[in-house]
N, C-alpha and C positions, 0 to 999 in steps of 0.2 A: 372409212375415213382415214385419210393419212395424217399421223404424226410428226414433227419432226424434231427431235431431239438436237441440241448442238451439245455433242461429246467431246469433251474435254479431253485435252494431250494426256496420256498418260505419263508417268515416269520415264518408262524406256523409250519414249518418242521423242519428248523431253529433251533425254539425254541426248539419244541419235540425232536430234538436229543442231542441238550446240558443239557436241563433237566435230563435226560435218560441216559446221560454220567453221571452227577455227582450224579444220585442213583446209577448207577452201580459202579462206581469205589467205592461209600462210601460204598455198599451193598460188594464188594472186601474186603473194609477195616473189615467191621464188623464182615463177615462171616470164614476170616482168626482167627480174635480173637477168634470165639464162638468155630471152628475145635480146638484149642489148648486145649480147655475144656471141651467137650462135649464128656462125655462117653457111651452114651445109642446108639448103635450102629444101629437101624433106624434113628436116628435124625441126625447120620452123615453122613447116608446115603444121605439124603434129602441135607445135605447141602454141601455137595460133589459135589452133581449135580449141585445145586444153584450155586455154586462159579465159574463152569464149566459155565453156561450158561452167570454170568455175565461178565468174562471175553471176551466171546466170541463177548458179546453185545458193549463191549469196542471196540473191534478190527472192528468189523463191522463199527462201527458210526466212528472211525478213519477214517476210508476206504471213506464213505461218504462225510468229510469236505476233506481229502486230494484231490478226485476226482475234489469237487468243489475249491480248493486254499485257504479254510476258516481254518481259527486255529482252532486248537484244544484247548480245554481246558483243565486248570490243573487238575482237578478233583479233590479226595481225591487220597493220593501215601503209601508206607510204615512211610512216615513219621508222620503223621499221628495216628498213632494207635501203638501198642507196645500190641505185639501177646504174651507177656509174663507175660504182668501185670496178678495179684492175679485175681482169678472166681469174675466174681460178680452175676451170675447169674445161677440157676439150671435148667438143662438138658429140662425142662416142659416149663422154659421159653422162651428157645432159639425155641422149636416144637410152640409154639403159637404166636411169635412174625415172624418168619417167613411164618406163617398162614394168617398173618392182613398183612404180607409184600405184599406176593400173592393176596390178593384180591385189596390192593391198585395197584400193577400191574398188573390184569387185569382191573381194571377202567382205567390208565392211557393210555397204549396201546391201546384200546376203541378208545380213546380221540384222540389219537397220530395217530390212524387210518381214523379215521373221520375229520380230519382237513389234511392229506396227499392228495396230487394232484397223484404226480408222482407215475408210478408203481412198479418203484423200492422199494420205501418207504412203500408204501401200501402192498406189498409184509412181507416185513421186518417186519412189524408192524402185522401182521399175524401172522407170524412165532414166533413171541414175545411171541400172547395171547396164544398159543398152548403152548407154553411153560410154563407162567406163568399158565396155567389149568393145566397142571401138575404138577408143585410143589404144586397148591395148592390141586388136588387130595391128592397128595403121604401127604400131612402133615394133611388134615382132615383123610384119615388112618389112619394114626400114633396116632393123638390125640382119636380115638373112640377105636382103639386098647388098647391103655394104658386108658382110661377111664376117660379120663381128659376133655371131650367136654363138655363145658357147653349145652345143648341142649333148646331150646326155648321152650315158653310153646303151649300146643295143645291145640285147641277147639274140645270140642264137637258137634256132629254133631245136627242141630236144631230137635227138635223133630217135629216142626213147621214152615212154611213159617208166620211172623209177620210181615209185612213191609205193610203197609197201605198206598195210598196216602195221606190221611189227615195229617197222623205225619212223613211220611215219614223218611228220615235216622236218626235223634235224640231217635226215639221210636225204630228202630232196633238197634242203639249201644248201648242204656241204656241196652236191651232186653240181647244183645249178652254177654255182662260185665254183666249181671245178672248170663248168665246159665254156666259162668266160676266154676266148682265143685271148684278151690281154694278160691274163693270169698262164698262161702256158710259159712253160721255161722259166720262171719265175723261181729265186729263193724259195721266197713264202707262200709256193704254190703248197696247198696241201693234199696229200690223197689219201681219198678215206677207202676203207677196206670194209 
């Protein structure tokens, strides 16, 4: 005989969806402003989609507090923002701010995932990070296309295995910060003995 239990939101889920509501509707507010200005037509592409998935995420999480009888929250509305005000910002800023936006949603959804009981929720929060890995795909494209990535620096590979028990890890970070080729010639080069 099957049972079927209706298990109630927890607290962290709770929480996880009203947080989530009020990025997305503010990430609504923001991303309408940036479309009124943004003429480089990958970035509007990108954020085309964006405004698509957050509304969508609005409608969802509705969907959720109406099931369980919990209000909704106001969120951010058109009132809010004013899609007409002057640019303040150029086309490279709106492609890298929605780059750090995606990576703080895929941390948050992580989060939103791993504190989820229900499997609805866990479901949902799934469908999130796949999402948010895709815009943030589509906008590290976009930034390596235009040439705008800042890129980290590389190591060289060791010419040698140095790691000693006796001095263990302080003698391989001195070592590794040594065979850095930008650190060569350098004042504040240092050399350990």
């Amino acid at each position: 005989m099957n049972t079927h239990h209706h298990t109630r939101l927890t607290a962290p889920e709770i929480a996880s969806l009203w947080t989530q509501y009020l990025f997305d509707t503010m990430s609504i507010c923001f991303t309408k402003y940036a479309l009124s200005h943004i003429e480089d037509e990958d970035i509007r592409h990108i954020y085309q989609y964006s405004l698509k998935i957050a509304q969508s995420h609005v409608e969802d999480i509705r969907g959720f507090f109406e099931h369980e009888l919990y209000p909704i929250p106001q969120g951010f509305t058109k009132q809010d923002v004013d899609v007409h005000a002057p640019r303040l910002f150029q086309d490279t800023f709106y492609l890298n701010y929605l780059y750090i936006m995606s990576l703080h949603g895929l941390s948050g959804y992580s989060l939103s995932l791993s504190t989820s009981i229900r499997k609805d929720l866990r479901d949902y929060y799934v469908t999130c990070n796949e999402e948010a890995m895709e815009i943030f795909q589509k906008c590290v494209d976009a930034v390596l296309k235009k040439g705008i990535y800042n890129r980290p620096p590389v190591i060289n590979p060791p010419e040698e295995n140095r790691i000693s028990q006796a001095s263990g890890i302080f003698e391989w970070v001195v070592w590794t910060a040594a065979s850095f080729d930008c650190y060569r010639n350098q004042s504040y080069y240092v050399q350990y003995e």
